[in-house]
C-alpha positions, 0 to 999 in steps of 0.5 A: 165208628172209628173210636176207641170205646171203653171196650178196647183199654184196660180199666181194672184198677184204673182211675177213670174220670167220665165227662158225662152229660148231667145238664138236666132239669131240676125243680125244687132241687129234684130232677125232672128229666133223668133222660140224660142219667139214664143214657149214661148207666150202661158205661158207669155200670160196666166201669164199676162191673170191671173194677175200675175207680169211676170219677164223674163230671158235668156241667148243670145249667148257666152258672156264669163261671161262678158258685150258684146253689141252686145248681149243685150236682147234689139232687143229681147225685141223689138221683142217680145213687137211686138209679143205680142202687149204689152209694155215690159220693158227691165232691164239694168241688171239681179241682184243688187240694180236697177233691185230690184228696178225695180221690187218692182215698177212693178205692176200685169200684167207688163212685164219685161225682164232682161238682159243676164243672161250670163254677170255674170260668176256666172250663169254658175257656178250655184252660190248659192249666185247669184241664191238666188239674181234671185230667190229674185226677184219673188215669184214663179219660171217657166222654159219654158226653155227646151233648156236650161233644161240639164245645171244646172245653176243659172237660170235654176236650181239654183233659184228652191232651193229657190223658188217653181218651176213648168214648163211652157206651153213649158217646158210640151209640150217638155217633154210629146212629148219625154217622150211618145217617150220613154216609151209608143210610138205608134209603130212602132216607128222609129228613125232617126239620123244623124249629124257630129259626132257618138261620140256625140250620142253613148249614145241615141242610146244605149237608143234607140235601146232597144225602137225602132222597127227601127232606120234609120242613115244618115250623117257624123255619117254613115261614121262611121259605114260604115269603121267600116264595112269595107267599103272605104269611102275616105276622108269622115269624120269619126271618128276612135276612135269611129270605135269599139263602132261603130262596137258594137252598129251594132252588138246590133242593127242587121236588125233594123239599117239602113245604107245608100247603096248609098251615094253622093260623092264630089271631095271637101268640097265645094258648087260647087264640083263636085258630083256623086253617087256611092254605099257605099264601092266604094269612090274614093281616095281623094273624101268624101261623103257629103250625102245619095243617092236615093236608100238610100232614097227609102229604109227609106221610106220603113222603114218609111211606116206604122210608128206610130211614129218618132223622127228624129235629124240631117241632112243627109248630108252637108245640107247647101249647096244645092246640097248636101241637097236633102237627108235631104230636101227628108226625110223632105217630107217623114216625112211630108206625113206620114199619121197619125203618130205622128213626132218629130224633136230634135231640131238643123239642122233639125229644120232647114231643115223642117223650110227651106222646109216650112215644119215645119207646118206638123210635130207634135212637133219641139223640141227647143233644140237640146242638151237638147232632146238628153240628154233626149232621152239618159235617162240623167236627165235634171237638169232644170226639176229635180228640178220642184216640183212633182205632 
């Protein structure tokens, strides 16, 4: 990685405002998934360790540029004073005259968090006014925030226009995991992606077939390529518009793709639905495939056997139910049990899955974002990391 990180400034007695990825679940005002906090502790702790003064912002949510309480950062701040075991002082606000205030008081080795910078329209409009009234507050800039590295915000791009900007402890990890992926990957390297939608990741598979020695396709996306083979896949989810790029990129790619040669198969779109297996090519009328079948799996692992290297996004099937997660749920062990290579889960469902299976431990690296990995794997620039300074 060719970032500055917190290592190389000064911060002893620096104002340092962090963009930190707080965008996580919340039921009954108590956080449900700390994934996010907790990735984000090794650059508080080391910015307190050093005696600088640490001032948080995130985002939490759609609050539609407006005030909506029920997502304040205030069970987050909780939540992470516990964490840490250290006193976190929560602001009414992001901006104006009581946050500066606010600020001025603190004093080296304080903690403060803002309020969701999303309650302003102009952090999503990466307002120059509103970046400099952030950047105001501090003395240097952190983005920890990889999730939120590929919007270019006030808060994630915007305050590096006037303030130095390097990355945190998270930010590095995310961007030296993927970034060896992509251009110097112990190989073979394999990749596997699933998901709903093809259309939504035409462009990283573009990219990666140029990258990968094999590249492994399940869920919704498959239905695609597999009636723009030609094969009858029911009321299966496809999207036809996309059924020629489709087409293309299995072309491209030749013996390296994979696609499912069995599938699971349901009556309907329903936890209890009647299941069964069938080879592709043999759903009946009004029956739609909710996820990959056994000999599908015997097959990745085969592809899977000897990999170096994995990155793996998106759920083979309609994972949240549980009879149609066995696909996904099998993958995550296989990934697991692969000895020696280096594993990388992008973020979303998947996380979830190895998450659900008590897997997680045995992966090498869990992206916290999913949108933002995609971009970077699709060789997009993430504006969020763009403007960090050089080494």
């Amino acid at each position: 990685m060719n970032k500055k990180t917190v290592r190389d400034v000064d911060v002893k007695g620096k104002r340092v405002l962090v963009r930190v990825d707080f965008n996580v679940p919340l039921a009954d005002g108590v956080v449900t998934d700390d994934t996010r906090i907790r990735e984000a502790l090794p650059t508080i702790r080391y910015l307190l360790e050093q005696g600088a003064t640490v001032i948080l912002a995130s985002h939490l949510g759609r609050p539609k540029n407006r005030v909506v309480d029920s997502l304040r950062m205030d069970p987050v701040a909780r939540h992470l004073s516990r964490l840490l075991d250290y006193p976190v002082t929560k602001l009414d606000d992001c901006v104006g005259p009581e946050v500066e205030a606010a600020v001025r008081a603190a004093r080296p080795g304080d903690l403060l968090l803002l309020e969701n910078t999303r309650f302003h329209a102009e952090e999503e409009a990466n307002d120059p006014a509103f970046a400099a009234q952030l950047a105001s507050l501090a003395d240097l800039f952190v983005n920890d925030a990889f999730g939120s590295a590929h919007r270019a915000h006030a808060s994630t791009e915007g305050v590096a226009h006037y303030l130095p900007a390097v990355a945190g402890f998270l930010m590095e990890k995310e961007l030296t995991y993927l970034g060896r992926a992509l251009t110097s990957p112990e190989r073979p390297f394999v990749a596997i992606l699933g998901g709903a939608k093809i259309s939504d990741k035409i462009g990283v598979i573009t990219n990666l077939l140029s990258r990968v020695d094999r590249l492994l396709i399940g869920g919704g996306m498959a239905n695609t390529f597999l009636k723009a083979e030609g094969y009858e896949v029911g009321d299966s989810l496809v999207e036809d518009a996309s059924l020629a790029e489709a087409r293309a990129l299995r072309e491209q790619a030749g013996d390296r793709l994979l696609l499912p040669v069995d599938v699971v198969i349901a009556d309907r779109f329903d936890a209890d639905a009647f299941s069964q297996v069938v080879a592709v090519g043999r759903v009946p009328a009004g029956w739609r495939i909710l996820d990959i079948g056994p000999r599908t799996l015997e097959l990745f692992q085969e592809r899977l056997a000897g990999a170096r290297t994995v990155f793996w996004n998106g759920p083979m099937g309609v994972f949240e139910f549980p009879k149609f997660a066995q696909g996904t749920d099998a993958l995550a062990r296989m990934l697991a049990a692969l000895p020696g290579a280096t594993t990388i889960i992008g973020g979303g469902d998947s996380v979830a899955a190895v998450q659900r299976t008590g897997l997680a431990e045995k992966m090498s690296h869990i992206s916290t974002g999913g949108g933002a990995s995609l971009e970077f794997l699709e060789g997009k620039t993430l504006p969020g990391v763009a403007v960090l300074l050089d080494k």
